[in-house]
N, C-alpha and C positions, 0 to 999 in steps of 0.2 A: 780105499784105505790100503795101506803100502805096510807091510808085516815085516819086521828083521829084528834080527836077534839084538839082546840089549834093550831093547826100547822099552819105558818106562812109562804106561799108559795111569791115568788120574780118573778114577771115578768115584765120585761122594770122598769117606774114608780111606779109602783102600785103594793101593799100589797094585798093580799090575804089571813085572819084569818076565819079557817075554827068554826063556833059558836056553831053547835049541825050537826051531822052527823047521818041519818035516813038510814035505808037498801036504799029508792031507791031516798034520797032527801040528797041536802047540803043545810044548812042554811049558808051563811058565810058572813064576812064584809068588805067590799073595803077599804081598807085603803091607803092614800097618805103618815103617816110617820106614822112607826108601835109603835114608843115610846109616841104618844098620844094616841094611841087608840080612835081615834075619825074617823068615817066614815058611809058609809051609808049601811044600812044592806042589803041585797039579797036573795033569796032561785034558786036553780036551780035542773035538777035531776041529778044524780050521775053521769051521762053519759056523758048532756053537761059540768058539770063543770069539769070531765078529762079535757074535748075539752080544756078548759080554759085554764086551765093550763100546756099544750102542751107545752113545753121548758120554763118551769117554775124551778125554784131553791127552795130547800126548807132550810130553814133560822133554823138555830141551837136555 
């Protein structure tokens, strides 16, 4: 799995915009519809937020 900013990952419900990408941190945004771009921001480290995104689609 290849991580850069912007990217807009799909799991179930919920949007996943990754916001600033750190060697061992993600800053990213939850999002419920990705065309407002309105959501609540998060950080996690690299590692759990693979976990996260474990059968996750990633949205063109």
């Amino acid at each position: 799995m290849r991580l850069q900013q912007n990217q807009v990952w799909r799991k179930g419900e919920n949007h996943y915009r990754i916001v600033n990408l750190e060697r061992l941190a993600v800053d990213y945004k939850l999002l419920k519809d990705p065309a407002t771009k309105e959501g609540t921001h998060h950080r996690l480290s690299k590692k759990e937020f693979c976990r996260l995104l474990r059968g996750a689609t990633l949205l063109p």
